[in-house]
C-alpha positions in Angstrom: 0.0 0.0 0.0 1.8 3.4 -0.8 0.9 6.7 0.4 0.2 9.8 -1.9 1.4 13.4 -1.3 -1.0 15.9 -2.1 0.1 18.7 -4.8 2.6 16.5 -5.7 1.6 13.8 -8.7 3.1 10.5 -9.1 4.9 9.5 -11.4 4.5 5.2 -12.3 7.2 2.7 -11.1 9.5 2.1 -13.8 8.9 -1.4 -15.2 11.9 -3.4 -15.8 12.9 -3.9 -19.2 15.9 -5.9 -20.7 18.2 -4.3 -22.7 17.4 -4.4 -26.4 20.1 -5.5 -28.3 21.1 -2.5 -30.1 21.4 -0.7 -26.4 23.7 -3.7 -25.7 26.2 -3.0 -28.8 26.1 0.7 -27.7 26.8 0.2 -24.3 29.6 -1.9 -25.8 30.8 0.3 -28.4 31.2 3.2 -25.8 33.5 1.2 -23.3 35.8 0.7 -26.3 35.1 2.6 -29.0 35.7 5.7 -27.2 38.6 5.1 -25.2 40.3 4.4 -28.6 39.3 7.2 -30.3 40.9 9.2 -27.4 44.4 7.4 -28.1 44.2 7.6 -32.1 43.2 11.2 -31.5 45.7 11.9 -28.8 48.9 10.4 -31.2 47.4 12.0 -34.4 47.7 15.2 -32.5 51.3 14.0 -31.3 52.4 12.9 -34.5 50.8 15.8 -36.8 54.3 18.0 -36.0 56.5 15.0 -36.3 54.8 14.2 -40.0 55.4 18.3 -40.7 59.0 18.3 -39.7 60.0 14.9 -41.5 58.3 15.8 -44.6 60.3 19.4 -44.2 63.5 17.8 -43.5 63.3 15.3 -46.8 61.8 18.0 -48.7 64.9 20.1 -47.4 67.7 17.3 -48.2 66.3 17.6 -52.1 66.7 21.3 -51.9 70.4 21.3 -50.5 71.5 19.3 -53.3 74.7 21.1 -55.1 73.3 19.4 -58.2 71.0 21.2 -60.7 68.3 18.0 -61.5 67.5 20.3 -64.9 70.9 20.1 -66.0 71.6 16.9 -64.9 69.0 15.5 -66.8 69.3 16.7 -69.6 73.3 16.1 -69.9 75.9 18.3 -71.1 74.5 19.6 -74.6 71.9 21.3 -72.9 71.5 25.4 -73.6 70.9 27.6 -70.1 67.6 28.5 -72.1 66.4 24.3 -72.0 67.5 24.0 -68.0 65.2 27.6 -67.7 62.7 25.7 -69.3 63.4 22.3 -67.3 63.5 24.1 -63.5 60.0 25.8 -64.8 58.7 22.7 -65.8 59.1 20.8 -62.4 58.5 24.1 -60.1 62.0 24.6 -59.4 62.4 28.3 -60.3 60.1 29.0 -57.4 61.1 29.9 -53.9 62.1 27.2 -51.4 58.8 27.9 -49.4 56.7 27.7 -52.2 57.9 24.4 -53.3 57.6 22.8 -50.1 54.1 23.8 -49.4 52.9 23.0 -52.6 55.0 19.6 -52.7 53.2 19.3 -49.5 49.7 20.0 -50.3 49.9 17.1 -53.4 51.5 14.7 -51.1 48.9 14.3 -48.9 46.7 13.8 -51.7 49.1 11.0 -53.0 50.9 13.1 -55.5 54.8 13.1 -55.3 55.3 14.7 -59.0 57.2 13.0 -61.4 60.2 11.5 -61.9 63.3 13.8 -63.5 64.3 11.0 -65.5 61.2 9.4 -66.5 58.6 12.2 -66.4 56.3 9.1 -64.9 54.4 10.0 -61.5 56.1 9.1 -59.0 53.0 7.7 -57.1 52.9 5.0 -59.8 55.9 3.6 -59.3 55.4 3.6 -55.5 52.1 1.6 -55.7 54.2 -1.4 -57.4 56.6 -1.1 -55.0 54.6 -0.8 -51.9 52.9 -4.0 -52.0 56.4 -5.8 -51.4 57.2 -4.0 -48.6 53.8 -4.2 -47.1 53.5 -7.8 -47.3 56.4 -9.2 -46.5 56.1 -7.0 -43.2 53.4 -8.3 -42.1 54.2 -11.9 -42.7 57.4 -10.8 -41.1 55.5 -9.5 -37.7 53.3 -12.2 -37.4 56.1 -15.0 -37.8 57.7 -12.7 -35.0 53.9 -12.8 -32.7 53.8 -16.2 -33.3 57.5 -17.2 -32.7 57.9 -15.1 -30.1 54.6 -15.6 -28.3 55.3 -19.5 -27.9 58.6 -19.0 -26.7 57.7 -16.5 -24.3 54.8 -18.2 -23.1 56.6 -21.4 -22.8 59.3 -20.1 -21.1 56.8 -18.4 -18.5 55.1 -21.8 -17.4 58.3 -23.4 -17.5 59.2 -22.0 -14.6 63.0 -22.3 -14.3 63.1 -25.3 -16.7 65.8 -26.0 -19.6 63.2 -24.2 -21.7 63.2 -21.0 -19.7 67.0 -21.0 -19.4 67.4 -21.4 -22.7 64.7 -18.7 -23.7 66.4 -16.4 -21.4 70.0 -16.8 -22.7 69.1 -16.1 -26.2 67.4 -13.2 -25.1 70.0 -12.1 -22.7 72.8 -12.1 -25.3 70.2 -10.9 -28.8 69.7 -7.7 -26.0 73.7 -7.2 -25.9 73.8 -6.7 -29.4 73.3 -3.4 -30.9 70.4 -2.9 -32.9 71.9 -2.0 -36.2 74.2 -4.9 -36.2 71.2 -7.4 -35.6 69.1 -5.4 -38.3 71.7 -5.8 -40.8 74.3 -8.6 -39.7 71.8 -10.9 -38.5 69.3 -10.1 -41.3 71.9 -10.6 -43.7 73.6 -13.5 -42.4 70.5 -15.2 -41.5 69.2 -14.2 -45.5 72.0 -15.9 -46.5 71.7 -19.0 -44.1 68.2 -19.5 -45.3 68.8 -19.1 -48.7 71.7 -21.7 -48.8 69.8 -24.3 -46.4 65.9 -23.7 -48.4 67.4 -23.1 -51.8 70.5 -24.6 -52.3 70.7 -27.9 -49.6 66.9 -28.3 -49.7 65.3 -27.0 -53.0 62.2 -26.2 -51.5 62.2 -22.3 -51.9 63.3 -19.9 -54.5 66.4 -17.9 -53.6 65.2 -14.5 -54.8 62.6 -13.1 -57.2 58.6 -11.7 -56.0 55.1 -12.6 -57.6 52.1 -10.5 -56.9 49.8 -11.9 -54.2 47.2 -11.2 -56.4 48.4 -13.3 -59.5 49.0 -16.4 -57.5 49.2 -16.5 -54.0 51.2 -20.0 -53.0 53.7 -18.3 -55.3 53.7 -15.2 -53.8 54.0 -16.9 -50.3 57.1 -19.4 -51.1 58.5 -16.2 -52.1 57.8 -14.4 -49.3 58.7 -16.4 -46.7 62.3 -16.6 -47.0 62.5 -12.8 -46.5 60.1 -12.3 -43.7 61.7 -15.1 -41.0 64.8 -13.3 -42.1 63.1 -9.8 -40.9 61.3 -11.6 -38.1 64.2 -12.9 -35.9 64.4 -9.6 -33.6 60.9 -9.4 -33.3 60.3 -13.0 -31.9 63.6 -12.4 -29.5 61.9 -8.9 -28.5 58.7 -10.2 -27.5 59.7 -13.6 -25.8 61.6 -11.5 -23.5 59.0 -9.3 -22.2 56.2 -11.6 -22.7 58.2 -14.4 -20.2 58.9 -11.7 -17.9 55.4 -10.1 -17.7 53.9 -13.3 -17.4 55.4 -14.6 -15.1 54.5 -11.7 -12.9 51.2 -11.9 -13.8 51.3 -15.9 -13.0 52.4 -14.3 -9.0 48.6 -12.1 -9.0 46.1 -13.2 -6.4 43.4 -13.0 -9.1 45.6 -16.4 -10.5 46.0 -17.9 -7.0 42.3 -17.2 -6.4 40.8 -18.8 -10.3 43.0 -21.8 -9.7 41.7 -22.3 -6.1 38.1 -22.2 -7.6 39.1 -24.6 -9.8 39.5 -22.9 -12.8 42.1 -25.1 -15.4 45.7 -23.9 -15.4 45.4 -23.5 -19.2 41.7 -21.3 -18.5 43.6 -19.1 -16.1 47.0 -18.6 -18.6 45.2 -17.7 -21.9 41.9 -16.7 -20.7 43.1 -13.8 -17.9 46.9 -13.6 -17.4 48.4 -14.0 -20.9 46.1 -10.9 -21.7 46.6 -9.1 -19.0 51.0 -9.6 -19.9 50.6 -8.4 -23.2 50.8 -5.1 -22.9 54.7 -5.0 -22.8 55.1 -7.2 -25.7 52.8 -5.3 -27.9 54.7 -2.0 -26.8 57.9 -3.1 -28.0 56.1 -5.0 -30.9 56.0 -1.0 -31.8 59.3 -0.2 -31.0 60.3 -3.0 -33.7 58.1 -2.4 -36.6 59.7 1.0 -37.8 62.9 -1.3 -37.6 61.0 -4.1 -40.2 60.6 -1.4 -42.6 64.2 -0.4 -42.4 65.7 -3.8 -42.8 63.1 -4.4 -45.5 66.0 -2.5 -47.5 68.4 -5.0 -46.7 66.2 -8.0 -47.3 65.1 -6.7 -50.6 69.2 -6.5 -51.9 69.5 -10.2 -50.3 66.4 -11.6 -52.0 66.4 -9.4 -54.6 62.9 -7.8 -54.0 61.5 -5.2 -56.1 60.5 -2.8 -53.0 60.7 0.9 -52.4 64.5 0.1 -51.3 65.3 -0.9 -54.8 63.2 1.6 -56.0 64.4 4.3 -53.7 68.2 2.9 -54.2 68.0 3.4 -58.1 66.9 6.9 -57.9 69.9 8.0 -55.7 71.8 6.5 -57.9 70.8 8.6 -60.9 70.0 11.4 -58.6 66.4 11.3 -59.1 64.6 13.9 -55.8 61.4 13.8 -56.5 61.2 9.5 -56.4 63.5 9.5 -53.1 61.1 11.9 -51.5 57.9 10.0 -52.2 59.3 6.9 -50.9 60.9 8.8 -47.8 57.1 10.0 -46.9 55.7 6.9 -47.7 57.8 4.9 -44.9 57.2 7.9 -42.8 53.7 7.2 -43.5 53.8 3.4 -42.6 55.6 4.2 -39.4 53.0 6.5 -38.0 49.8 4.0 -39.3 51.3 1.1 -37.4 52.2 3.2 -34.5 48.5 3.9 -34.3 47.1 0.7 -34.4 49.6 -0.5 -31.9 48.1 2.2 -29.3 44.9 0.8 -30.4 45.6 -2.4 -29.9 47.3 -1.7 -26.5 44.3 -0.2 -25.4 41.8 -2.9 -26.4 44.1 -5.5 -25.4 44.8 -4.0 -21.4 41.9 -3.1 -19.4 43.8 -1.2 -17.2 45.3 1.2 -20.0 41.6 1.7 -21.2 40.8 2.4 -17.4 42.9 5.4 -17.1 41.9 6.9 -20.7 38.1 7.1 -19.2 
């Protein structure tokens, strides 16, 4: 029985109702969608003045050039009134400022001009290239997630074993080493091992060479593979490391203690709750690494002989050809700042607590 007020009306008991589903996926959507829109806004806003004063800086490298690209183009018979002609032709008569805003303003649009030597856009050439590079670094990374994850993981439960020592003293001495010299001596050298043990002992893989992934993709992939567990030897020695040590702090938590005493499976507990709660080191330095893949993709394409934007970027220095070595040089600069986005995204989905503080 309930008392009424008088003056005052009454409003009805609310009923209860279940949540429809499309209030469910927004409910969702909000406790992740919009955490991660605050980190890919937050590092676009970072990385907008790092993106303005690499793109200045390669932009600035062409201009300091002693060499007049008109002249050098077209070769010694050429009259003062053809290089006049040339240097107006490409924008270069125009003042350094100019240039580099208007260089700018195409670039984001995907235009890098043309090539000195070939008049072609330079955007053309990229987007053959580009597929090489982008490929093989992804099979690259995710021989390096999966390598690595195992290793760390099974060095974690191992628990002191002849698995976790040996885990540890590969990583322990790969740490030692500096980072150039496993970039290029160990890419290299492990190019070269590969190539000798798949291609020449066993005859299983090609040596060198590329085939689009869309002509035929078994092709593409005997081709690629070679390259990318060259590339992904650092990676997979980077995140066994952290992984096995976060993990096995995470295996000391009470939460662990506490889901095995409620008999929870040891296997439930590792890759349901701790394994993704000890990622979040690994995936940072899975960051860390990836502008290094793109580097040493240089390397690996001269070793397999890979028709990347380090051949392509390699050839135009050699004929002195600015406005290719530029479009490449933004391109990578590109690449760096797309994966370093996705790895914050992926950090944040991956770590409650990361998401915690951004809310």
């Amino acid at each position: 029985m309930t008392t009424l007020e008088i003056g005052r009306p009454t409003a009805p008991a609310p009923t209860p109702t279940q949540p429809s589903a499309g209030r469910g996926a927004g409910v969702r959507w909000g406790a992740v969608g919009r955490p991660v829109l605050r980190v890919v806004r937050s590092a676009v806003v970072v990385w907008i003045p790092v993106v303005l004063l690499s793109t200045f800086i390669t932009f600035g490298l062409g201009a300091l050039t002693d060499t007049n690209p008109a002249a050098q183009v077209l070769g010694e018979t050429a009259t003062p009134a053809d290089i006049d002609r040339m240097n107006h032709y490409f924008g270069l008569d125009r003042p350094f400022l100019v240039q580099y805003f208007s260089w700018l303003g195409h670039a984001l649009t995907g235009d890098f001009g043309r090539s000195y030597y070939t008049t072609l856009p330079v955007s053309d050439s990229i987007t053959q290239a580009l597929p090489v590079n982008v490929s093989i670094t992804i099979v690259a990374l995710l021989l390096g997630i999966l390598f690595g994850g195992a290793l760390g993981v099974g060095a974690a439960l191992s628990g002191g074993g002849w698995f976790d020592r040996g885990v540890t003293v590969l990583c322990s001495a790969a740490s030692t080493v500096p980072p150039f010299v496993i970039g290029i001596g160990i890419g290299i050298g492990i190019g070269i091992g590969l190539i000798v043990l798949f291609s020449v002992t066993l005859p299983v893989l090609p040596s060198g060479g590329y085939v689009p992934i869309d002509q035929d993709f078994g092709q593409w992939l005997r081709f690629a593979i070679l390259p990318a567990l060259a590339l992904s030897v650092d990676v997979a020695v980077a995140i066994a490391r952290q992984l096995r040590t976060s993990l096995v702090g995470e295996l000391r938590e009470n939460y662990v203690v506490g889901a095995e005493v409620r008999g929870l499976t040891r296997r439930r507990v590792v890759f349901g709750h701790a394994l993704r709660n000890a990622s979040g080191p690994a995936v940072t330095v899975l960051g860390y690494y990836v502008p290094q893949v793109i580097g040493a993709m240089v390397v690996a394409e001269a070793v397999f002989n890979l028709p990347g934007l380090g051949k392509l970027s390699l050839d135009a220095a050699a004929k002195g050809d600015i406005p290719v070595i530029q479009g490449v040089l933004v391109t990578m600069i590109g690449l760096v700042v797309l994966s370093n986005l996705l790895v914050n995204a992926a950090l944040l989905r991956l770590t409650p607590h990361a998401k915690r503080r951004e809310q």
